[in-house]
ZANU-904179 format. One line per field, with one value per residue (C-alpha): residue in three letters; x, y, z; residue number from 1. Coordinates in Angstrom, 2 decimals, m for minus. Layout:
N
residuo	[ALA_...]
u	[X_...]
v	[Y_...]
w	[Z_...]
num	[NUM_...]
% end
This chain:
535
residuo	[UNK_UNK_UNK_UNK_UNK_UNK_UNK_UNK_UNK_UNK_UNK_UNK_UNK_UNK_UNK_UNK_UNK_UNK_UNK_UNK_UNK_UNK_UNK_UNK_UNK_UNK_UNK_UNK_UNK_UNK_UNK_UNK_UNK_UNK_UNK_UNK_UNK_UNK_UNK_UNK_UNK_UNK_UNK_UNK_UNK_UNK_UNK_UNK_UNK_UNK_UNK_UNK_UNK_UNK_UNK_UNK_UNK_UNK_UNK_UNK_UNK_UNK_UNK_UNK_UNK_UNK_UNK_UNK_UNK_UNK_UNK_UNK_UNK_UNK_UNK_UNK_UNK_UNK_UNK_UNK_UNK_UNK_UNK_UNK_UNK_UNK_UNK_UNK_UNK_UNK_UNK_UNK_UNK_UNK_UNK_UNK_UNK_UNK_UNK_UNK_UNK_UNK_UNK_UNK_UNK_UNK_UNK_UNK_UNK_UNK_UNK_UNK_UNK_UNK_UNK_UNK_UNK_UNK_UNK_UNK_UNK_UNK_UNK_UNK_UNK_UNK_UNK_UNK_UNK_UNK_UNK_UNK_UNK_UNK_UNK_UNK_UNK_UNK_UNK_UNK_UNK_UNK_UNK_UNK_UNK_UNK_UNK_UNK_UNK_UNK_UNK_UNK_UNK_UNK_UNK_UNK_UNK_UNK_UNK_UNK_UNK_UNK_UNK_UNK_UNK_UNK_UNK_UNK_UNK_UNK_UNK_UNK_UNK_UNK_UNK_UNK_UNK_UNK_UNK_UNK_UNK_UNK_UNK_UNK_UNK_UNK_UNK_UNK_UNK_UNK_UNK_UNK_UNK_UNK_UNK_UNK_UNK_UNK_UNK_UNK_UNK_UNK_UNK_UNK_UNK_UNK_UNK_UNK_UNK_UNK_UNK_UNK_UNK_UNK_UNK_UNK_UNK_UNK_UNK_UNK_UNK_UNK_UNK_UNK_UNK_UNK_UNK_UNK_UNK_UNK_UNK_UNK_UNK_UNK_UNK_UNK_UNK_UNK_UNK_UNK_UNK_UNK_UNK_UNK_UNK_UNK_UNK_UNK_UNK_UNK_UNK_UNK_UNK_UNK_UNK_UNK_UNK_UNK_UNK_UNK_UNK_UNK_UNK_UNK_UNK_UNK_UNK_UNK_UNK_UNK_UNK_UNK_UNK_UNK_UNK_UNK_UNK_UNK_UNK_UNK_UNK_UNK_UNK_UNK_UNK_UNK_UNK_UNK_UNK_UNK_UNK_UNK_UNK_UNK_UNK_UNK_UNK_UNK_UNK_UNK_UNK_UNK_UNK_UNK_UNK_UNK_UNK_UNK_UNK_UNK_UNK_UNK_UNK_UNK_UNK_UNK_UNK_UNK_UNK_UNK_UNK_UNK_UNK_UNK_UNK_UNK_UNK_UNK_UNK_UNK_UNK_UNK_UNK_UNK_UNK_UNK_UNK_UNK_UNK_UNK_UNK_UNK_UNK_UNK_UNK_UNK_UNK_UNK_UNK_UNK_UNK_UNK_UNK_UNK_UNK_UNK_UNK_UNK_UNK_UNK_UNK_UNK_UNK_UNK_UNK_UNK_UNK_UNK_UNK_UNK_UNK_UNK_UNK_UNK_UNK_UNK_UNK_UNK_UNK_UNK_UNK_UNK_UNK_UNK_UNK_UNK_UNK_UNK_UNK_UNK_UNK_UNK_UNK_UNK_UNK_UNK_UNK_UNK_UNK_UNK_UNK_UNK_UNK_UNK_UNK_UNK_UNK_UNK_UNK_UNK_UNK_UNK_UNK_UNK_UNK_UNK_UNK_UNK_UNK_UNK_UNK_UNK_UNK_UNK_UNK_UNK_UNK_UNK_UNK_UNK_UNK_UNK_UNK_UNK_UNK_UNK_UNK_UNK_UNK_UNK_UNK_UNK_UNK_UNK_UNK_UNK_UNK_UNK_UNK_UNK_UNK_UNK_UNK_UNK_UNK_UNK_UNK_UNK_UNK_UNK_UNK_UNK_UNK_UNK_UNK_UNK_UNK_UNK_UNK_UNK_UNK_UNK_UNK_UNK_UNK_UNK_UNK_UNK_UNK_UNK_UNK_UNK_UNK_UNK_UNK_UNK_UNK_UNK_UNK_UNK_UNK_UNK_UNK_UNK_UNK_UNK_UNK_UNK_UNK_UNK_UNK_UNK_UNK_UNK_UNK_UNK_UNK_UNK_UNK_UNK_UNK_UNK_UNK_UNK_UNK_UNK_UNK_UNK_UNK_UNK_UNK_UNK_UNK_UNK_UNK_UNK_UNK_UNK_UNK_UNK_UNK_UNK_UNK_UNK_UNK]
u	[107.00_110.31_112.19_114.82_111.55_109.33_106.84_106.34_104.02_107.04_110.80_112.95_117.14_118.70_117.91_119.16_117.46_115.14_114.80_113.52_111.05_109.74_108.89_106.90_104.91_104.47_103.18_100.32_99.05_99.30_101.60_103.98_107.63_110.86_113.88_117.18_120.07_124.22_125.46_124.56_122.26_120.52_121.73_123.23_126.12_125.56_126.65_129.36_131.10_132.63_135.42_136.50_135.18_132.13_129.24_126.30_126.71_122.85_121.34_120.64_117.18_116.44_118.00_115.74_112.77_109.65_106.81_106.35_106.13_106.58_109.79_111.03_110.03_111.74_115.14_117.39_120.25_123.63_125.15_123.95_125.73_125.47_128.33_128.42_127.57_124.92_123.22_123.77_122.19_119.11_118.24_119.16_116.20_114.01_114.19_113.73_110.52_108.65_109.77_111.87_114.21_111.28_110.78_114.77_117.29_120.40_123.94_122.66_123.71_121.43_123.31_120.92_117.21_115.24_111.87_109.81_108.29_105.48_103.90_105.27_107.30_110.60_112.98_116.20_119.15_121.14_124.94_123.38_122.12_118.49_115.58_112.83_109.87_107.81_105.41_107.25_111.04_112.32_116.13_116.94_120.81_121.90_123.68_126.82_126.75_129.41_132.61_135.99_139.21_142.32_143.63_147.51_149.72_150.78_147.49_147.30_151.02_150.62_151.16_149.61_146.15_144.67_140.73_138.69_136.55_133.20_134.62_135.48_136.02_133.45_136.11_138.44_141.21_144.37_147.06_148.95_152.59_151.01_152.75_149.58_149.09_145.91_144.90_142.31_141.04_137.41_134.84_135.43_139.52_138.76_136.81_139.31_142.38_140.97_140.35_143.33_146.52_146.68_146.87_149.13_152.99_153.14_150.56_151.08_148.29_148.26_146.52_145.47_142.89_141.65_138.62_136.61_135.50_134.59_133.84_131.23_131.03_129.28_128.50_126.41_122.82_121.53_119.09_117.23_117.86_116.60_113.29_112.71_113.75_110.92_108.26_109.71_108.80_106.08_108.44_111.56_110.13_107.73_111.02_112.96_110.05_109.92_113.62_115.50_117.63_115.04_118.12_117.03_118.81_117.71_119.92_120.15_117.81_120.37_123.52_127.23_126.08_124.16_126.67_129.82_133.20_132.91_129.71_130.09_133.58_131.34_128.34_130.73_132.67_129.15_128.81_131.92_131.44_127.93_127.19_126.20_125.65_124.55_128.09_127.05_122.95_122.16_124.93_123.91_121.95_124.60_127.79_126.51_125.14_127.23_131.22_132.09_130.11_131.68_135.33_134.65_133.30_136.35_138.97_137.38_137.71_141.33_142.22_140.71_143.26_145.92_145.02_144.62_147.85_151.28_153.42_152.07_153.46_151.13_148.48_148.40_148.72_145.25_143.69_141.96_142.58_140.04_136.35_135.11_133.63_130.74_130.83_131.10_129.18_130.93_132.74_132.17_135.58_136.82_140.17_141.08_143.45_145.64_146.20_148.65_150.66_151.29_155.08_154.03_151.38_153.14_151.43_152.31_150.67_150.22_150.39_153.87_154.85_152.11_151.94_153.56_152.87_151.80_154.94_155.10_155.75_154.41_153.59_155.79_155.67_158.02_160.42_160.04_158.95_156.86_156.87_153.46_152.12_148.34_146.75_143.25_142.07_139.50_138.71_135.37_132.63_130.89_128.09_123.81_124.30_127.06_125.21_123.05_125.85_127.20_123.37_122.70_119.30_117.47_114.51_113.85_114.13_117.73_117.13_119.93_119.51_123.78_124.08_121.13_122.81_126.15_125.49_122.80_119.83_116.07_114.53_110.92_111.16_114.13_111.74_111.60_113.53_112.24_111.79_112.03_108.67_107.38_111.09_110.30_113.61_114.69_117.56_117.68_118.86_117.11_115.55_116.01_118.47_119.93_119.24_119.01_116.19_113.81_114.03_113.64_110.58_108.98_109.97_108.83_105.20_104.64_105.61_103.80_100.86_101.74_101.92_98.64_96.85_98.09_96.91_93.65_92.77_93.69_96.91_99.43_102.10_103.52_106.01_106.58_105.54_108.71_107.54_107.29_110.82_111.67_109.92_111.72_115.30_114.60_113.52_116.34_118.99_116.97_117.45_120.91_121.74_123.42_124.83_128.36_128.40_127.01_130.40_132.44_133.46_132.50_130.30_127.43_127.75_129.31_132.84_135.50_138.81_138.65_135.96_136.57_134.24_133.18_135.44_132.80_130.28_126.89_123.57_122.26_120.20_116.99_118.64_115.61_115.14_113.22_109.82_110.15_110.24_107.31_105.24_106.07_105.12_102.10_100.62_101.05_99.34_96.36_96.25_95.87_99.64_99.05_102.51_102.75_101.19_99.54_98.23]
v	[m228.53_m228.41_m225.06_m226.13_m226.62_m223.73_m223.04_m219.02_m217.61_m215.80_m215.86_m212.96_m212.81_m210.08_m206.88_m204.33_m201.18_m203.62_m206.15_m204.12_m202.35_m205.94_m206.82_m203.66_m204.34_m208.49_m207.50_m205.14_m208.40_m209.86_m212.74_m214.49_m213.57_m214.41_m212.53_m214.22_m211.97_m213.04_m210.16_m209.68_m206.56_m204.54_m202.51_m204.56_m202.44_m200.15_m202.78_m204.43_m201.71_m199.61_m198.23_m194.81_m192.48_m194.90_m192.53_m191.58_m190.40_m189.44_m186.74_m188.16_m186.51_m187.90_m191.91_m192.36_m194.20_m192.49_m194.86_m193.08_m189.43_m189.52_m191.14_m188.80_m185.79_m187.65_m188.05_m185.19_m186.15_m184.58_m183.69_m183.45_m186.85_m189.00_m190.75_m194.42_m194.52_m192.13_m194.30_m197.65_m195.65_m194.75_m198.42_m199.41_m196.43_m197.87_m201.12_m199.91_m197.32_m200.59_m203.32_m205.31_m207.85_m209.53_m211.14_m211.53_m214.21_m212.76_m214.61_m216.77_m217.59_m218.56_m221.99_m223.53_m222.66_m225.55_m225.15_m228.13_m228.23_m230.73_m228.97_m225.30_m224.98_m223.20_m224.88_m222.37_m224.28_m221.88_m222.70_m223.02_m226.77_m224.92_m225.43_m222.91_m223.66_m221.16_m220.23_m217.24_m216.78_m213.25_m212.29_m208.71_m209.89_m206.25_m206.03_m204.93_m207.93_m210.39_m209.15_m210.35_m210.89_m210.81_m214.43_m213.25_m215.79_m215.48_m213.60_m215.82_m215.85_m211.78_m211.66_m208.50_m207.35_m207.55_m206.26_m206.29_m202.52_m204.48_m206.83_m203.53_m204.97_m202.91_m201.49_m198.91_m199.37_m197.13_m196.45_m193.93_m194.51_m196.93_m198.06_m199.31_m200.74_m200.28_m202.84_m200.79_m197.25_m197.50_m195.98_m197.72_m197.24_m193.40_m193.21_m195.05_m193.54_m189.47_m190.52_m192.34_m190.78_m187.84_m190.33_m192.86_m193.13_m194.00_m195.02_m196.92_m197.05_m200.25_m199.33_m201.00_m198.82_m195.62_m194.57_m190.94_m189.13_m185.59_m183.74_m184.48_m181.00_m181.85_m179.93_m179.60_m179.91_m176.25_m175.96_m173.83_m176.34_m179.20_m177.14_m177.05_m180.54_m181.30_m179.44_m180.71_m184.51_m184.75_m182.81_m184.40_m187.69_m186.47_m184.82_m188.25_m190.26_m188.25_m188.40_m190.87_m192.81_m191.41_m188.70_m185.52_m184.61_m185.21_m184.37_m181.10_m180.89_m179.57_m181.56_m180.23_m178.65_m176.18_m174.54_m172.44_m174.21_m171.07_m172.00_m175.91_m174.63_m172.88_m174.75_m177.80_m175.69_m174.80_m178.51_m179.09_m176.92_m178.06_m180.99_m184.44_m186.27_m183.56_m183.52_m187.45_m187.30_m183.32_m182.98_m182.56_m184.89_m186.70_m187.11_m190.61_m191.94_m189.72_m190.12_m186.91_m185.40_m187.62_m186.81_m183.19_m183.77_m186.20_m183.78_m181.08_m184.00_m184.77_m181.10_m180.53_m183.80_m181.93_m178.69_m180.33_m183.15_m180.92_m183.91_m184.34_m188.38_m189.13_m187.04_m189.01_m192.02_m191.12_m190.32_m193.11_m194.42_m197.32_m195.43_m192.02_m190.07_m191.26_m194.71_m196.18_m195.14_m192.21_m192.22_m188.60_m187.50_m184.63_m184.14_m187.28_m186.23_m183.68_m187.04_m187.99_m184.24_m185.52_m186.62_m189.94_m191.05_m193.63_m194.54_m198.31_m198.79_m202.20_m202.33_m201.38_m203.63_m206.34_m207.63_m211.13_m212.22_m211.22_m211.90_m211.97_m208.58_m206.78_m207.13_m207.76_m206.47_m207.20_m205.02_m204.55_m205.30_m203.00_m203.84_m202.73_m202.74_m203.28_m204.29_m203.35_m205.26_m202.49_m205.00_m205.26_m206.43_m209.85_m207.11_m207.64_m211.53_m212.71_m212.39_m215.09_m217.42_m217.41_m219.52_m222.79_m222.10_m224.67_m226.28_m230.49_m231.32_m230.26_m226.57_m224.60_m220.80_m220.42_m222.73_m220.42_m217.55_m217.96_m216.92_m214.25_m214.06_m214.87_m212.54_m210.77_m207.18_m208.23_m209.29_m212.80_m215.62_m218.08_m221.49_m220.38_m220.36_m218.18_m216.75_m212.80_m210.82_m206.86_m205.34_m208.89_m208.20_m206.25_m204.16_m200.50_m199.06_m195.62_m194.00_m197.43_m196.76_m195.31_m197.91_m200.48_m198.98_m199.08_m202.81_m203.98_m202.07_m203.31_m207.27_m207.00_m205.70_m209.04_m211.38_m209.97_m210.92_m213.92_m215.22_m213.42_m215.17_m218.54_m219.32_m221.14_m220.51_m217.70_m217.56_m215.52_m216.96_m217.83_m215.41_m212.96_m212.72_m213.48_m209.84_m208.29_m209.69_m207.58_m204.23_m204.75_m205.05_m202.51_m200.02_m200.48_m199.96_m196.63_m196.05_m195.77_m197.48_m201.01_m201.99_m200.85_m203.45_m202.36_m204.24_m202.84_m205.17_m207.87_m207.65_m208.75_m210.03_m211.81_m214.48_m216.76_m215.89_m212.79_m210.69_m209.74_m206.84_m208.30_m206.11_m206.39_m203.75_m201.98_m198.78_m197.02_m195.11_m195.35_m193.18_m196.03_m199.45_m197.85_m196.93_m200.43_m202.25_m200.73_m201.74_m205.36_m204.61_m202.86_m206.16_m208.28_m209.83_m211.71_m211.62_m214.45_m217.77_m218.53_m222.32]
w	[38.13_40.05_40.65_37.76_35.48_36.00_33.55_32.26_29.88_28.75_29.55_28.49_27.80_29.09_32.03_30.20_28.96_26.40_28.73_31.68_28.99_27.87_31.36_32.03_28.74_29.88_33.30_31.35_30.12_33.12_31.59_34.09_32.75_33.80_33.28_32.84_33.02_33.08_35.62_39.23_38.37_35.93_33.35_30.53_28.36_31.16_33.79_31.81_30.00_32.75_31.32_32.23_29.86_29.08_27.88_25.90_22.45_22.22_24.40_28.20_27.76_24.51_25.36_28.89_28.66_27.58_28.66_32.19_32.35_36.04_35.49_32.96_35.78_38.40_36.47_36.69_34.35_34.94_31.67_27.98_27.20_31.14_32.13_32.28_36.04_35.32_33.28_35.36_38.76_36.01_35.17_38.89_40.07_37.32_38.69_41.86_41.01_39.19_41.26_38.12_39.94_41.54_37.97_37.22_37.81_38.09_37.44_34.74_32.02_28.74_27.36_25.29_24.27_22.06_20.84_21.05_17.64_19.46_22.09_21.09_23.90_24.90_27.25_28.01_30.04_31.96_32.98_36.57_35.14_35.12_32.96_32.38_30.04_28.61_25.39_24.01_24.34_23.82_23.20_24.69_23.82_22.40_19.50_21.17_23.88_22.23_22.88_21.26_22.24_19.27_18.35_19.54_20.98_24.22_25.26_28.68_29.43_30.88_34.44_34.82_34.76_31.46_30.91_27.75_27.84_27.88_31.13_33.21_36.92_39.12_41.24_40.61_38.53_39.58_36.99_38.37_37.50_35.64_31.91_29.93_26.57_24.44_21.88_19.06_18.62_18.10_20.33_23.04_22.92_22.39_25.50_27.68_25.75_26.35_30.08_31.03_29.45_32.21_34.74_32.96_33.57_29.99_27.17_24.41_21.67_19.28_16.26_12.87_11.46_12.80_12.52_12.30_15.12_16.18_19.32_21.67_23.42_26.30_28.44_32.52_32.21_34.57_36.19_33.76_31.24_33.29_33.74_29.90_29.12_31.55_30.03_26.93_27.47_24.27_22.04_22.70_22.09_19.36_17.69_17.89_16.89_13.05_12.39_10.52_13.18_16.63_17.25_17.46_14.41_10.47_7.86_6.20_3.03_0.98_m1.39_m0.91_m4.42_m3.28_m1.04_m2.27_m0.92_1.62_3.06_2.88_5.16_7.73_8.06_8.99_11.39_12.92_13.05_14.53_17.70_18.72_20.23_19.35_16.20_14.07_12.22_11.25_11.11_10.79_8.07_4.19_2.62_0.50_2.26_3.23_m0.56_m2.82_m3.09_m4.26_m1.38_1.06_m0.06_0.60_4.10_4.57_3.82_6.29_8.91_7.98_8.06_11.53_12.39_11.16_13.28_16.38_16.01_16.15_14.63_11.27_10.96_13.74_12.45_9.04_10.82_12.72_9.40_8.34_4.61_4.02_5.08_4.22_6.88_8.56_7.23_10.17_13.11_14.42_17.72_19.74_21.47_23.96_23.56_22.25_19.47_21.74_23.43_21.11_21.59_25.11_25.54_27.68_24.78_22.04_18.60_17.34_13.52_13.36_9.86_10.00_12.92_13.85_17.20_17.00_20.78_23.81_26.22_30.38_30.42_27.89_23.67_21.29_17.53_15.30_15.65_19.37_22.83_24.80_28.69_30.69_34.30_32.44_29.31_28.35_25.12_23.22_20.52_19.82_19.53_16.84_16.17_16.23_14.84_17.78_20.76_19.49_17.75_21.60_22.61_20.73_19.98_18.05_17.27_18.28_14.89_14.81_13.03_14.21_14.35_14.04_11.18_9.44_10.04_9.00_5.42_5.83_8.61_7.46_9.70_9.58_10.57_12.36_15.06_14.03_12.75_10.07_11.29_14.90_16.15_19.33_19.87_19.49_19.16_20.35_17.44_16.07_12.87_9.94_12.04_12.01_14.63_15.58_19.44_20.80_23.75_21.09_18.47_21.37_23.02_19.47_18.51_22.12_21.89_18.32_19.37_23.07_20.74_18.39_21.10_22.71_19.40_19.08_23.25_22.80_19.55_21.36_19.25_20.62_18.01_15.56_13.20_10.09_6.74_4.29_1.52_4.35_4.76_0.98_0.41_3.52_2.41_m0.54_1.02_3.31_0.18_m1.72_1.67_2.30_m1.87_m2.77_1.03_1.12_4.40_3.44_1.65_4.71_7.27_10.92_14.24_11.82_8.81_10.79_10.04_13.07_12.22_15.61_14.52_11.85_8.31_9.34_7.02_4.83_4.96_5.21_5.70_9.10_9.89_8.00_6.46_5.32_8.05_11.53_9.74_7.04_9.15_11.73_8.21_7.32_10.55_11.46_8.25_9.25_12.53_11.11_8.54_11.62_10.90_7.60_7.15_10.31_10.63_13.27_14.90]
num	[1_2_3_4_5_6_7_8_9_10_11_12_13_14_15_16_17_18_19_20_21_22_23_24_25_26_27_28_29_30_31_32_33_34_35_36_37_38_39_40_41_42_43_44_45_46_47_48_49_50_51_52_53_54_55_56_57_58_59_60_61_62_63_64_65_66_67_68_69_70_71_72_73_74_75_76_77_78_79_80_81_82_83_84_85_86_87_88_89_90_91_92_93_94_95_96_97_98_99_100_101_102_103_104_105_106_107_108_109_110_111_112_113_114_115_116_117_118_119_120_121_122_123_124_125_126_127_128_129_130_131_132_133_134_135_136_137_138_139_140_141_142_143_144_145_146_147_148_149_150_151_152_153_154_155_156_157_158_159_160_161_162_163_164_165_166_167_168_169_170_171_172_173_174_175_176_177_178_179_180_181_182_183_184_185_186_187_188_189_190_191_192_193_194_195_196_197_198_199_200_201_202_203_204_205_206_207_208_209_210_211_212_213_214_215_216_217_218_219_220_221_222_223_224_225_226_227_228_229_230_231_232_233_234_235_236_237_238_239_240_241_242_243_244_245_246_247_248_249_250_251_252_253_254_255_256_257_258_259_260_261_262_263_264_265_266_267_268_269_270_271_272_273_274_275_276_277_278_279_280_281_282_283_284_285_286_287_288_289_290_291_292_293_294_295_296_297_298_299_300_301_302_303_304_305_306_307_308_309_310_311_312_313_314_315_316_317_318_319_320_321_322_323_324_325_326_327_328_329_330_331_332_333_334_335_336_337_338_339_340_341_342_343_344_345_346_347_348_349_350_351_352_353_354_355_356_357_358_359_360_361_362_363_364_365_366_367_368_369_370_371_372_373_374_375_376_377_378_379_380_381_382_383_384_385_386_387_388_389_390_391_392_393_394_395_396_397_398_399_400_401_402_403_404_405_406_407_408_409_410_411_412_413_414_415_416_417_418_419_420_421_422_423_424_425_426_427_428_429_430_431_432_433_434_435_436_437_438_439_440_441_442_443_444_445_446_447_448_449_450_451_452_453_454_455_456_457_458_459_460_461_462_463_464_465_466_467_468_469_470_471_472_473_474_475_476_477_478_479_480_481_482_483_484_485_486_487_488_489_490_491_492_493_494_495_496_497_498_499_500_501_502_503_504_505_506_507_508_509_510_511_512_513_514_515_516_517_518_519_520_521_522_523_524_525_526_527_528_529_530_531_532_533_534_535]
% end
């Protein structure tokens, strides 16, 4: 075949942490694989998102890879929770250590992929006009890959720079003297906002609904430290590998009941000053599935608002009103409330005055015009489904994986999408996610080990059976019932103002719990996959 129709055992979507990991795994079989990956390099949200203040929000230690204890000795991370460049000069010395780019094509694009119902074939069309053909197509598209942009008039009419958080441009970005607008205050926006307002002339913060968040406290990794968390390697990963979302928290055993006001008061405090996600995962048992539990927890956030804003009007304003704590996946902050006790640091609520264009010069709301120098869109993301909306994947009979979708995903284990033959997928939906690297090291092993069975026992072709994913659908309902999360809208159940019908929560992820979903697929493995047909 020509170079623009190159035949692979396997081709893969995406060089980031899970694609990198899938292409070790391929070469163990000895499988020719081809990575296709859109930036110039390795890394995935590592390479695209460089905003300042971009950074773990799971222990450095606990989010490398674990597959190579050599590697792990090698590593020295800098800090508790690694910076953003950190991280992208990890997966660039991983790459380097196992030889990677050999196998990846870089500034590509994935267009199209069809599956040839025929001959069991994928062909994936890249914006380059290229065709690759392969067995087994697997997505290692992220959940957090689609960005969006807000539908506001005007948007192209700025004549000054204008960057989305996940389109960061690789060079550095000066803003001294700088007047800079901020569209959103998620994560992302509390990253960028914490790290840029003491350089800033003058920041203005556009904001529509706040969200929770609580403080990182990072901290320098020493060198005693790094000693232990390298004789640590079996424990760390042992310790991630029993808890409920692979941090290396679990929640505390006991209810908000069990605790007098005064001790519910200083266990939280405890929380509060250590670092990490223990004030979300480690917390009491019920905050998360009980109401009255999470009010209590959600007025100890909302006072430590109060004690850390000095005008109360903006402190309410940061409070948010339509999501207990926790109920959205919690962004970690340093400093990022005294941000808004700095004189050059303006609040906008949106749902006072909405935004009613964006002009030349600045944005407009409705009662005003605010004039910048820069604009940086912190918007969002079309969460775990839009990464694959953005590829027209179908089969040659005209079954389009979008057009399945858009109600609710048929997926087996997440891993797999009815009616989509051979296409294997990393964090497709339904499938259990928390510390990203860990659940994606377990999900590649256990479909490398699938796709193994399924060469070696001279198949061709492997899909899951419909009344497979009928009984998945309803462990995946029956998991996410009783969490006071599943009715909130947030990237995790789907819900972005910024793309048309997705304004409803919708389950997208198994909520039972990391422990659970491995129980759960290593049955099917030891059952020789009878959940999948095979031809």
């Amino acid at each position: 075949m020509s170079e623009n129709n190159s035949q692979y055992d396997v081709i893969v979507i995406g060089a980031g942490v899970a694609g990198l990991y899938q292409l070790f795994k391929l070469r163990q079989l000895k499988l020719k694989a081809l990575v296709i990956e859109a930036g110039d390099n390795v890394g995935g949200t590592w390479y695209w998102n460089r905003y300042p203040g971009a950074r773990f929000d799971s222990e450095s230690w606990s989010y490398g890879y674990s597959f190579s204890k050599e590697l792990f000795e090698e590593w020295d991370w800098p800090e508790h929770f690694a910076a953003q460049p950190d991280t992208l000069r990890y997966l660039n010395y991983v790459a380097d250590k196992f030889d990677f780019r050999r196998d990846i094509k870089f500034d590509r694009r994935v267009e199209a992929c069809v599956f040839d119902q025929q001959n069991n074939l994928w062909t994936v069309r890249t914006n380059m006009k290229e065709e690759y053909v392969a067995r087994f197509l697997i997505t290692a598209l992220g959940p957090l890959s689609a960005f969006t942009l807000p539908n506001i008039e005007g948007r192209e009419t700025f004549k000054g720079p204008a960057y989305h958080t996940a389109r960061w441009p690789h060079e550095e970005v000066d803003f001294s003297g700088k007047r800079v607008g901020i569209i959103g205050t998620g994560a992302c926006a509390i990253q960028t906002i914490q790290t840029i307002a003491k350089d800033v002339a003058h920041l203005t913060v556009f904001q529509r609904s706040p969200n929770w968040a609580a403080p990182l406290n990072n901290s320098v990794i020493t060198e005693d430290e790094q000693k232990q968390i390298k004789q640590d390697f079996e424990k760390i990963f042992e310790q991630c590998r029993k808890t409920i979302a692979c941090f290396i928290h679990d929640p505390d055993p006991r209810s908000t009941t069990d605790l007098t006001p005064d001790e519910r008061e200083a266990f939280w405090e405890k929380l509060y000053k250590e670092p990490g996600f223990g004030i979300w995962i480690g917390n009491l048992k019920d905050i998360l599935v009980d109401e009255q539990a999470n009010k209590l927890m959600t007025e100890f956030a909302a006072k430590k608002i109060r004690e850390r804003v000095n005008d109360p009007e903006i402190a309410k304003l940061l409070t948010p009103k339509n999501h207990g704590f926790g109920t959205r996946r919690l962004p970690l902050e340093s400093g990022y409330y005294e941000v808004y006790n700095q004189e050059n640091v303006l609040l906008v609520d949106l749902n006072e005055t909405p935004i009613t264009r964006i002009t030349e010069n600045g944005i407009k709301t409705s009662n005003q015009l605010y004039e910048f120098d820069l604009i940086i869109y912190a918007t969002g993301f079309d969460g775990v489904t839009g990464p694959y909306d953005r590829i027209d994947i179908r089969t040659s009979t005209g079954r389009c994986l979008k057009d399945d979708w858009s109600d609710f995903p048929r997926t087996l284990f997440g891993m797999q999408a009815e009616g989509f033959p051979n296409m294997f997928m990393i964090l497709g939906p339904h499938t259990s996610r928390g510390n990203i690297p860990r659940n994606i090291e377990e999900v590649v092993d256990w479909q490398t080990n699938l796709l193994e069975y399924t060469m070696s026992n001279g198949f061709t072709r492997v899909e899951p059976k419909s009344t497979s994913v009928d009984k998945w659908e309803l462990q995946v309902q029956k998991a996410s019932e009783g969490l006071l999360m599943s009715g909130v809208g947030s990237w995790q159940t789907g819900v972005n103002s910024n793309v048309p019908g997705r304004d409803k929560p919708r389950v997208l992820a198994y909520n039972g719990g990391a422990v659970k979903y491995r129980t759960v697929i290593q049955k099917v493995e030891a059952n020789n996959y009878e959940e999948f047909f095979f031809a």
